[in-house]
PyMOL Python script that loads the backbone (N, CA, C, O; Angstrom):
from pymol import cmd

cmd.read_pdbstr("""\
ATOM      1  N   UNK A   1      12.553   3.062 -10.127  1.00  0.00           N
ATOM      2  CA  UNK A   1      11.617   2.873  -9.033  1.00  0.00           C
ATOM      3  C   UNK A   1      10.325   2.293  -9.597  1.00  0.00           C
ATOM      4  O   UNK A   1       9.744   2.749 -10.582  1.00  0.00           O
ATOM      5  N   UNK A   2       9.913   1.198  -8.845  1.00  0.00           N
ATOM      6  CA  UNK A   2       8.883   0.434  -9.698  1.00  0.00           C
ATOM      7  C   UNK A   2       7.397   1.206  -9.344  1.00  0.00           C
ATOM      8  O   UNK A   2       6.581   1.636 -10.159  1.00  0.00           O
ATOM      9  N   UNK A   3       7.333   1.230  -8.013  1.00  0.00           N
ATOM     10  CA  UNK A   3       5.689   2.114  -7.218  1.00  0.00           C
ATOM     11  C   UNK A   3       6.259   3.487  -7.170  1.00  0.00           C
ATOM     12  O   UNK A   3       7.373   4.001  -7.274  1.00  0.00           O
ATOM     13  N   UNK A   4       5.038   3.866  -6.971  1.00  0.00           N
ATOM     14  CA  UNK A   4       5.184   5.525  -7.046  1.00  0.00           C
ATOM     15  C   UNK A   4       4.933   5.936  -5.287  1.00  0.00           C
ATOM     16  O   UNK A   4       4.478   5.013  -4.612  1.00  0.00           O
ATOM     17  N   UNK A   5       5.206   7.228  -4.583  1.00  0.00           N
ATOM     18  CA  UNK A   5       5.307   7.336  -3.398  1.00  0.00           C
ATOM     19  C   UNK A   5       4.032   8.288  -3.486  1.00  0.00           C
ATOM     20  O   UNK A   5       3.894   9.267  -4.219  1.00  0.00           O
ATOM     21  N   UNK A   6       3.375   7.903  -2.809  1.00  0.00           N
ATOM     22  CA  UNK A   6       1.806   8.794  -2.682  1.00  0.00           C
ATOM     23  C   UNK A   6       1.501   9.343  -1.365  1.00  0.00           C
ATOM     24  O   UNK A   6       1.413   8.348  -0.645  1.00  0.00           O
ATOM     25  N   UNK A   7       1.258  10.557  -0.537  1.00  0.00           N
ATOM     26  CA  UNK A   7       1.090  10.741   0.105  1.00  0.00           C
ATOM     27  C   UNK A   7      -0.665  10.708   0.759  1.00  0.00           C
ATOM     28  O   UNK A   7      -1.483  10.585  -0.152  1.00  0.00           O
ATOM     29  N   UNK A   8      -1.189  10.788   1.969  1.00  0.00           N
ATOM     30  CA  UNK A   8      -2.588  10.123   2.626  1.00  0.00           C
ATOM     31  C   UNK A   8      -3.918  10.369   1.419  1.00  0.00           C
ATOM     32  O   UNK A   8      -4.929   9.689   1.243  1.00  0.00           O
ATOM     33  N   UNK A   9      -3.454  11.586   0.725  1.00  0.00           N
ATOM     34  CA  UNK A   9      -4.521  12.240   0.150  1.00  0.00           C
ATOM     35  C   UNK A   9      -4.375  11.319  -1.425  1.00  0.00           C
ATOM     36  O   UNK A   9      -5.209  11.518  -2.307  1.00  0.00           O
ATOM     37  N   UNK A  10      -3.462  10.525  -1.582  1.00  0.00           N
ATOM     38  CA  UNK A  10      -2.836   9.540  -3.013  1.00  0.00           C
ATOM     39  C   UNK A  10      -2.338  10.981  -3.800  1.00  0.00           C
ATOM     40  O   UNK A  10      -2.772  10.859  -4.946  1.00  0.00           O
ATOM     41  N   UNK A  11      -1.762  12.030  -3.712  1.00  0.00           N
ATOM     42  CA  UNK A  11      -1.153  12.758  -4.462  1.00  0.00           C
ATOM     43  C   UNK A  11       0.136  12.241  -4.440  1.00  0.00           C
ATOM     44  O   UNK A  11       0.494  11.445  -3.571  1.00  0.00           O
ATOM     45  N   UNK A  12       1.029  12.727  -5.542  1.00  0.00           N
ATOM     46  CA  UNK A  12       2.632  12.103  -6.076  1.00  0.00           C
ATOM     47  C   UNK A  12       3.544  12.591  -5.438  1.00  0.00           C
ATOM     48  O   UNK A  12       3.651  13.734  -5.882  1.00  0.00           O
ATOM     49  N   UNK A  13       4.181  12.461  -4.768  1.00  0.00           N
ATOM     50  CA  UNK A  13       5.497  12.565  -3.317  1.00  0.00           C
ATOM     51  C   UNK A  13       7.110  12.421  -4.721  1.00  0.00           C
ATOM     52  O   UNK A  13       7.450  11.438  -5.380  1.00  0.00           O
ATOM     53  N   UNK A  14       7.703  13.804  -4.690  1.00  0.00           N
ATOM     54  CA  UNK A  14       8.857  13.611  -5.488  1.00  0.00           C
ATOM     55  C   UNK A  14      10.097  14.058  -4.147  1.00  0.00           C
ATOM     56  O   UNK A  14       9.676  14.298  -3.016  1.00  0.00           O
ATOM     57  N   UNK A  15      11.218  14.106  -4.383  1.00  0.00           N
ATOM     58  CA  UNK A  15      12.522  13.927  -3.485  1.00  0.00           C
ATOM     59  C   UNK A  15      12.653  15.533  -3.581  1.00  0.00           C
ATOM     60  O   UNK A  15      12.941  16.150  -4.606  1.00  0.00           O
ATOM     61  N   UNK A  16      12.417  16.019  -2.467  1.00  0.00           N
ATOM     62  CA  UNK A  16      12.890  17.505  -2.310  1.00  0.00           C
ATOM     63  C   UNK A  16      11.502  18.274  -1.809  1.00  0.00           C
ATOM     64  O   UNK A  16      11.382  19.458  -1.491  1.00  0.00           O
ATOM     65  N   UNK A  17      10.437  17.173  -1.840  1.00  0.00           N
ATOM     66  CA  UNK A  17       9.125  18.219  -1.589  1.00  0.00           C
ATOM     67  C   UNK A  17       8.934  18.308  -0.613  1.00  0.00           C
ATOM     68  O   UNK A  17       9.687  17.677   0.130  1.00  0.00           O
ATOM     69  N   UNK A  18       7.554  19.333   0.175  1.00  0.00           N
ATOM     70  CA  UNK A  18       7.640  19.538   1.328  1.00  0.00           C
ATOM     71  C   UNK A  18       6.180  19.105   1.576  1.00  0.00           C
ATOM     72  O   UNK A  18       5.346  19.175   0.674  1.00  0.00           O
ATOM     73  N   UNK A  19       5.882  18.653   2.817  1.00  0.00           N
ATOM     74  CA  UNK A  19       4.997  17.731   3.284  1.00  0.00           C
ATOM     75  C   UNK A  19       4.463  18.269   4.677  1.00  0.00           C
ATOM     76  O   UNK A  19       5.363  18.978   5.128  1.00  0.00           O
ATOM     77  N   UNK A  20       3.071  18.233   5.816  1.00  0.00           N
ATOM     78  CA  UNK A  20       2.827  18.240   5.983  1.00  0.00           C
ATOM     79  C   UNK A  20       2.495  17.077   7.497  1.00  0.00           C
ATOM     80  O   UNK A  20       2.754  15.925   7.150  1.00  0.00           O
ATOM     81  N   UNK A  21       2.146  17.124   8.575  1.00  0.00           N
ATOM     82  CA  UNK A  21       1.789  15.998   8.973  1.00  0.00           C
ATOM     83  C   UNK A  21       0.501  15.860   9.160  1.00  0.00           C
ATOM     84  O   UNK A  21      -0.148  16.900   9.277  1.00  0.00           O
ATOM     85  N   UNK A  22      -0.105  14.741   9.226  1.00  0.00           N
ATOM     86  CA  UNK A  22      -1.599  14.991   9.618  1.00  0.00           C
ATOM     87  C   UNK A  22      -2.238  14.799  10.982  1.00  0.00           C
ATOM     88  O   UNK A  22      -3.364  15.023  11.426  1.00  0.00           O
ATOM     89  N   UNK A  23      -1.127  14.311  11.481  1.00  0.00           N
ATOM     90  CA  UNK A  23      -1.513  13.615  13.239  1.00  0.00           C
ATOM     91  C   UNK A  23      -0.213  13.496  13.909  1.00  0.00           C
ATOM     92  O   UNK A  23       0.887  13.204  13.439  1.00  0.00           O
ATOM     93  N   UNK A  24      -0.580  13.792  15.137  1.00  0.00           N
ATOM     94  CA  UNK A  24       0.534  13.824  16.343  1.00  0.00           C
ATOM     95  C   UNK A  24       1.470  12.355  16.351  1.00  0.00           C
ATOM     96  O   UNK A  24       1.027  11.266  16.717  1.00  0.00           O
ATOM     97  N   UNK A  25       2.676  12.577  15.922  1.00  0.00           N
ATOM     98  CA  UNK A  25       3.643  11.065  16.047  1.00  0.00           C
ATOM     99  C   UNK A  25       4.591  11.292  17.112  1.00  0.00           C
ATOM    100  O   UNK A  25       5.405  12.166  17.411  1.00  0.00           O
ATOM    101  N   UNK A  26       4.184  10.175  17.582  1.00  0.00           N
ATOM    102  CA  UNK A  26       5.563   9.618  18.819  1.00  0.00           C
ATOM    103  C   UNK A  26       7.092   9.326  18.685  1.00  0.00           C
ATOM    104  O   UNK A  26       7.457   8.212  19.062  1.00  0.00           O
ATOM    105  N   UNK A  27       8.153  10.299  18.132  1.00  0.00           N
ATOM    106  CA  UNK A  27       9.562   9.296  17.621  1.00  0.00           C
ATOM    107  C   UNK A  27       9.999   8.509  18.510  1.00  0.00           C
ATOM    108  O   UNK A  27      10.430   8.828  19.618  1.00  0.00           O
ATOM    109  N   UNK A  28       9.884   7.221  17.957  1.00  0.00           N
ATOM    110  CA  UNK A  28      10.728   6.027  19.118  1.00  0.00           C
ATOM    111  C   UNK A  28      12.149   6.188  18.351  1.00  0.00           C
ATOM    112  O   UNK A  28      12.672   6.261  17.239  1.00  0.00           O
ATOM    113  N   UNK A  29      12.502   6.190  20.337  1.00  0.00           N
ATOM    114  CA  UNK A  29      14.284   5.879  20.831  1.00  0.00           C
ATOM    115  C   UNK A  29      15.093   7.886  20.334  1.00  0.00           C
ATOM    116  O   UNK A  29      16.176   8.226  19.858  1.00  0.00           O
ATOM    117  N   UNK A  30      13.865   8.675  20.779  1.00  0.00           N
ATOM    118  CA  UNK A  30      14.160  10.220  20.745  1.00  0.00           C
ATOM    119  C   UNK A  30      14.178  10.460  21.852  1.00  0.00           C
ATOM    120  O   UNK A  30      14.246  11.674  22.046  1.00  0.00           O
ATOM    121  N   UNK A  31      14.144   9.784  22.865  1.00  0.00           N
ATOM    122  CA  UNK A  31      13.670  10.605  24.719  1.00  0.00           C
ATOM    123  C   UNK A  31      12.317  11.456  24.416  1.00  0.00           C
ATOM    124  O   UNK A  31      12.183  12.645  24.703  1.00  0.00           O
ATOM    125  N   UNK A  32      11.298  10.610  23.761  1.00  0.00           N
ATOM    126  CA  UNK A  32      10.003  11.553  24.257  1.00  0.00           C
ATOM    127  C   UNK A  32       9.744  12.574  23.049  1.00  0.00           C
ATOM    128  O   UNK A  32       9.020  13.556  23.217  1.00  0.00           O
ATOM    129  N   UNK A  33      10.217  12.367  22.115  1.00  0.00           N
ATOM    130  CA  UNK A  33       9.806  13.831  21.225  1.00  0.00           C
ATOM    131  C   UNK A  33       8.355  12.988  20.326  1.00  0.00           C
ATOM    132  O   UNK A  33       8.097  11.851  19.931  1.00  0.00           O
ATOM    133  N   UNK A  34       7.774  14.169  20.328  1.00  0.00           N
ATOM    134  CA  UNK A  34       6.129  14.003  19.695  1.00  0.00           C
ATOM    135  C   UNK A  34       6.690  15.006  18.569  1.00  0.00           C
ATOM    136  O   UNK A  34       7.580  15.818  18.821  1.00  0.00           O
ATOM    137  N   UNK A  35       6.228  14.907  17.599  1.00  0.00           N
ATOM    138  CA  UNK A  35       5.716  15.536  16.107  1.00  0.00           C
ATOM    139  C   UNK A  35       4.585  16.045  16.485  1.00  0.00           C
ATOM    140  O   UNK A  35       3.803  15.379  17.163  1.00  0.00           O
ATOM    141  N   UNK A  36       4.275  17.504  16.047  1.00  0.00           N
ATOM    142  CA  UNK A  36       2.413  17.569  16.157  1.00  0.00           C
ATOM    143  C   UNK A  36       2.118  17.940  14.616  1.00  0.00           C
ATOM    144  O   UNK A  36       2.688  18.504  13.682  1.00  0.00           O
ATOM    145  N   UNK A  37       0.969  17.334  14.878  1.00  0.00           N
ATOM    146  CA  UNK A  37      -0.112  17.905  13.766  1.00  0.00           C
ATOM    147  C   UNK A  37       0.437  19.373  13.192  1.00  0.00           C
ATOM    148  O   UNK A  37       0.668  20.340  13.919  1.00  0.00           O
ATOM    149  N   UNK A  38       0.595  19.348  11.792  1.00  0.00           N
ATOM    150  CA  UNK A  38       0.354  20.544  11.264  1.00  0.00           C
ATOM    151  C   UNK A  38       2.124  20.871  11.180  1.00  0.00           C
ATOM    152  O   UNK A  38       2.480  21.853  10.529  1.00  0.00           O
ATOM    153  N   UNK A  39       3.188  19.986  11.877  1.00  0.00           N
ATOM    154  CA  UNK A  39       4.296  20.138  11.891  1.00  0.00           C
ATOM    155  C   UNK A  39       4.480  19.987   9.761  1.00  0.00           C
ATOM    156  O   UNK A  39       3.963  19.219   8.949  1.00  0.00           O
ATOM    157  N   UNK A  40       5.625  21.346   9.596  1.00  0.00           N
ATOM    158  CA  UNK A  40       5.909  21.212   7.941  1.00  0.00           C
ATOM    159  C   UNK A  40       6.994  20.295   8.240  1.00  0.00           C
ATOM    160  O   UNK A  40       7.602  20.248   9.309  1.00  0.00           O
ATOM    161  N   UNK A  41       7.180  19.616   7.283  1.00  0.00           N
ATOM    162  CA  UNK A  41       8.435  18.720   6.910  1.00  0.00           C
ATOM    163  C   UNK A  41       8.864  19.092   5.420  1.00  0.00           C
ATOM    164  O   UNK A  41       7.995  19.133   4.550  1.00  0.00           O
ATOM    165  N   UNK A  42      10.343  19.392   5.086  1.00  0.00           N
ATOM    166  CA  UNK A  42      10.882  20.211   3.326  1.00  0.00           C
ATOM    167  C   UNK A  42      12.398  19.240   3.758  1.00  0.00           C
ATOM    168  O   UNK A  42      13.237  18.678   4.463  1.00  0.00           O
ATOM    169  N   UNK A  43      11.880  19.615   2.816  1.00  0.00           N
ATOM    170  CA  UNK A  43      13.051  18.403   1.338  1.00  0.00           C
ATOM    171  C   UNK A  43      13.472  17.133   1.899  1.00  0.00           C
ATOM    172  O   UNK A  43      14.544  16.674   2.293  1.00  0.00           O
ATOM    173  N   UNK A  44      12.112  16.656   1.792  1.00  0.00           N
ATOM    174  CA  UNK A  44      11.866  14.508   1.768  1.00  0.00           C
ATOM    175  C   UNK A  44      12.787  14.324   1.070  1.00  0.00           C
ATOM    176  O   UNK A  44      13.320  15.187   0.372  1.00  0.00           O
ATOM    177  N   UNK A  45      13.252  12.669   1.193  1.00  0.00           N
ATOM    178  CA  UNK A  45      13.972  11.987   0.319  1.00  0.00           C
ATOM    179  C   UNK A  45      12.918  10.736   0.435  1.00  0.00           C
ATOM    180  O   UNK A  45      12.329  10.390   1.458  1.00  0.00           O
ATOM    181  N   UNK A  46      12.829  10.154  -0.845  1.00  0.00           N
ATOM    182  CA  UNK A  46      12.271   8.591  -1.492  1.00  0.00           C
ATOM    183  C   UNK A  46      12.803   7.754  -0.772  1.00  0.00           C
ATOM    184  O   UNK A  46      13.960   7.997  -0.427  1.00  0.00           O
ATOM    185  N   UNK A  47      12.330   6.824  -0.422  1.00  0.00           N
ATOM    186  CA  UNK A  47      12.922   5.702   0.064  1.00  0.00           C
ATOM    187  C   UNK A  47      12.755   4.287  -1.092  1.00  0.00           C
ATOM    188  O   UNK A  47      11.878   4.538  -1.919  1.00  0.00           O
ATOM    189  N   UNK A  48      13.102   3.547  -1.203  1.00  0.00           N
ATOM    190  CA  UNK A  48      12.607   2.702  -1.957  1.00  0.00           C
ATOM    191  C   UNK A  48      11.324   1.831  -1.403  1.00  0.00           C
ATOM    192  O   UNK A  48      10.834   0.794  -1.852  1.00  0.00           O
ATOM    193  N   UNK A  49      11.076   2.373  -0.633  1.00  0.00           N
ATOM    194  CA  UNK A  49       9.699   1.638  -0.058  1.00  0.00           C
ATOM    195  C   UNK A  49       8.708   2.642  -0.300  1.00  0.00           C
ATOM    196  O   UNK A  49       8.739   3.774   0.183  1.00  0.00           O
ATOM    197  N   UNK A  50       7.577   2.062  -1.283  1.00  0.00           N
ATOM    198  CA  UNK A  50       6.323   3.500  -1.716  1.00  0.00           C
ATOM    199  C   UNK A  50       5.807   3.616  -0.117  1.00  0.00           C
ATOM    200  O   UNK A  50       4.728   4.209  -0.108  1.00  0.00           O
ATOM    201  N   UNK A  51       6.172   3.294   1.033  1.00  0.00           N
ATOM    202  CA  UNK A  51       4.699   3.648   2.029  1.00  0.00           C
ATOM    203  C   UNK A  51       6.272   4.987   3.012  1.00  0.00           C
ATOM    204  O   UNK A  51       6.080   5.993   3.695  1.00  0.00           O
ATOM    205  N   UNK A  52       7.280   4.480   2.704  1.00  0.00           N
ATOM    206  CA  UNK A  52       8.128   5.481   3.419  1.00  0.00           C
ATOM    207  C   UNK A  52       8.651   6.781   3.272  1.00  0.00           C
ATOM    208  O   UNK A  52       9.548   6.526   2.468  1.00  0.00           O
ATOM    209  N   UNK A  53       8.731   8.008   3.477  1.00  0.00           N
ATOM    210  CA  UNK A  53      10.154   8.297   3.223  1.00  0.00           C
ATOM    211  C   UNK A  53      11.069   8.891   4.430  1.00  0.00           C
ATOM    212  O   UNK A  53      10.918   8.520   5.594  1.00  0.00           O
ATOM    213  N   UNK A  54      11.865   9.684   4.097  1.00  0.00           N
ATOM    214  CA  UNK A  54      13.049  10.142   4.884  1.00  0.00           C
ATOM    215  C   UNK A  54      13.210  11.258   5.049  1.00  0.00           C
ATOM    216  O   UNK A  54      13.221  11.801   3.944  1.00  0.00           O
ATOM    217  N   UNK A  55      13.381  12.125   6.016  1.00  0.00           N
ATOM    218  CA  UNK A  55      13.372  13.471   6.624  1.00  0.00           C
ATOM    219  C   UNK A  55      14.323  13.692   7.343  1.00  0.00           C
ATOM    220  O   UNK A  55      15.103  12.858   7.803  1.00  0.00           O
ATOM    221  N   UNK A  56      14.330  15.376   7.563  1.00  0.00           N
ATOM    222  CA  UNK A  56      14.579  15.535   8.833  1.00  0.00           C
ATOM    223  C   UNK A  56      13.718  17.026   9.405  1.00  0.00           C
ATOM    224  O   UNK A  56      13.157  17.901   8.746  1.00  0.00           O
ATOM    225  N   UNK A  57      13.898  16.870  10.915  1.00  0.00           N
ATOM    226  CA  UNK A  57      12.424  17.772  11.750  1.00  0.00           C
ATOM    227  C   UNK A  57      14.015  18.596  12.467  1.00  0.00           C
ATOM    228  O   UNK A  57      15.202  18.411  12.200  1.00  0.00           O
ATOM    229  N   UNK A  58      13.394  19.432  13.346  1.00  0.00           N
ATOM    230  CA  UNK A  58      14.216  19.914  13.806  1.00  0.00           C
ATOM    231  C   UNK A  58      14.980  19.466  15.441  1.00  0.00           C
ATOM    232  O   UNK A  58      15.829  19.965  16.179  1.00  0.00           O
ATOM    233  N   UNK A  59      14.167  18.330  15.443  1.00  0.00           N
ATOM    234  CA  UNK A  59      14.874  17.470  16.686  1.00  0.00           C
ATOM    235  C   UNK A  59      14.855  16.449  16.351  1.00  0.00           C
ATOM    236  O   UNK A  59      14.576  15.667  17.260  1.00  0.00           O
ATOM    237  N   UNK A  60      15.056  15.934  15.253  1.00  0.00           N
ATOM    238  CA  UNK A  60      14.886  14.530  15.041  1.00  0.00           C
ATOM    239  C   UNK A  60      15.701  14.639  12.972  1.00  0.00           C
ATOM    240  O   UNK A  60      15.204  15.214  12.003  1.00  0.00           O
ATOM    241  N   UNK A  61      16.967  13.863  13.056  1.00  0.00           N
ATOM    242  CA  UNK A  61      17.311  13.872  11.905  1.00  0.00           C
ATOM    243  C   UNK A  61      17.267  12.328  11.204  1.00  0.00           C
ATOM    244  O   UNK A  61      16.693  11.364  11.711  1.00  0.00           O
ATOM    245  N   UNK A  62      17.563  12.325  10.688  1.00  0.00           N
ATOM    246  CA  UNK A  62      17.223  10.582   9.773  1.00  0.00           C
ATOM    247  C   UNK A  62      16.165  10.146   9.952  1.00  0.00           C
ATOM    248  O   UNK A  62      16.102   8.930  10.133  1.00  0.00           O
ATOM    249  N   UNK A  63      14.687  11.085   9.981  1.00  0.00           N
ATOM    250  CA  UNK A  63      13.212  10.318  10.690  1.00  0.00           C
ATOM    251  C   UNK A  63      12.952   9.969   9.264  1.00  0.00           C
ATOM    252  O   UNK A  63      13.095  10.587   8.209  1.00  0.00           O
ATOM    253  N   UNK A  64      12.435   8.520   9.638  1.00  0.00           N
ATOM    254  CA  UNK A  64      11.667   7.833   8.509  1.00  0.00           C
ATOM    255  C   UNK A  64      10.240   7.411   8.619  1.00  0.00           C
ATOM    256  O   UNK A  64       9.802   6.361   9.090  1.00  0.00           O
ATOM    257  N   UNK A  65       9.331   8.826   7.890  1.00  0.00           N
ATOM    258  CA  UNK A  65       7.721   8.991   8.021  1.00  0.00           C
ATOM    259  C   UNK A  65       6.921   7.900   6.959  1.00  0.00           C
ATOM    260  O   UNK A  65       6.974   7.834   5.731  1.00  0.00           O
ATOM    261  N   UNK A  66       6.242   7.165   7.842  1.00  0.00           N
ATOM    262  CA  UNK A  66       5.050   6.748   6.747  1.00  0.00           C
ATOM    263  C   UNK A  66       4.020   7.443   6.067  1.00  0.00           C
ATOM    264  O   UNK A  66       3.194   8.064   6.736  1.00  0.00           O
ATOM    265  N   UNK A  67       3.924   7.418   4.314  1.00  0.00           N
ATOM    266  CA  UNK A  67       3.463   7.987   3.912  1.00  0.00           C
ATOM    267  C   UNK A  67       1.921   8.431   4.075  1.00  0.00           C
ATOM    268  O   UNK A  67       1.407   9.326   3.404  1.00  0.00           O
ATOM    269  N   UNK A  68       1.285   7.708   5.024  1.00  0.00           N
ATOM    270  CA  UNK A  68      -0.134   7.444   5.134  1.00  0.00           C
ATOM    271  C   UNK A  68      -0.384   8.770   6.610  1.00  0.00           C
ATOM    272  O   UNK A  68      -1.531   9.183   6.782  1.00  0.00           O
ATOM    273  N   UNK A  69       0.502   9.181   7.329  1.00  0.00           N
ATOM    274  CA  UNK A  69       0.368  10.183   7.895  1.00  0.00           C
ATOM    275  C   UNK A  69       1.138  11.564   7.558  1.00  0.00           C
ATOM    276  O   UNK A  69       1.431  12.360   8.450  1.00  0.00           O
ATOM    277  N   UNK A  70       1.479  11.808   6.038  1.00  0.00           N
ATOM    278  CA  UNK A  70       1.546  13.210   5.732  1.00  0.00           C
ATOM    279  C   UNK A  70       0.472  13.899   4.601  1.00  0.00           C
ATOM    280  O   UNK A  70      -0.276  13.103   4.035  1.00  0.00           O
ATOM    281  N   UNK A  71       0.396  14.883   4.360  1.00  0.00           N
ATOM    282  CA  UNK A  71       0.020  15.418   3.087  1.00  0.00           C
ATOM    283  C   UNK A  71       0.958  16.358   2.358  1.00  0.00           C
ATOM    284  O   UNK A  71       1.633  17.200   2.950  1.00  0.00           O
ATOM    285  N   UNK A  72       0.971  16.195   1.169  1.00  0.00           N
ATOM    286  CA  UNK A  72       1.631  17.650   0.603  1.00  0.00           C
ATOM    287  C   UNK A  72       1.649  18.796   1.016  1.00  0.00           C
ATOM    288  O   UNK A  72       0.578  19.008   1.585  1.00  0.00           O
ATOM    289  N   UNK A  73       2.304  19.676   1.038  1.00  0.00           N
ATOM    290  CA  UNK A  73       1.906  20.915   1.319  1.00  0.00           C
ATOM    291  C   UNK A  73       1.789  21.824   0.016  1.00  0.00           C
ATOM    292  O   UNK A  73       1.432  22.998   0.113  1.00  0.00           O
TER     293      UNK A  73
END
""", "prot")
cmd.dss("prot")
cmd.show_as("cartoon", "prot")
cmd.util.cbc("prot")
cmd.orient("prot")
């Protein structure tokens, strides 16, 4: 992996960690499901894109979060 995956705060994002959101997200093509603030997200996967990765929430599986709206937890 050439970039490193940094989460809003630029701390180091590894595959299995658990994350944070920082702001209310809209999932498009869910029928309407919002993420809120403060929702935990555990055990990310890397994407090969440093601004992405890959989750899953509890109504929403294969969500792919931009890194610029989580923090570590």
């Amino acid at each position: 992996m050439s970039e490193e995956t940094r989460d809003s705060n630029g701390t180091l994002l590894a595959d299995g960690d658990t994350v944070t959101l920082i702001k209310d997200l809209k999932v498009k093509g869910s029928g309407g499901v919002t993420l809120k603030r403060g929702t935990v997200v555990k055990k990310i996967r890397l994407t090969g894109d440093p601004d992405e990765i890959e989750a899953n929430v509890d109504k929403v599986r294969g969500l792919v979060l931009r890194t610029e709206f989580v923090k570590k937890a």
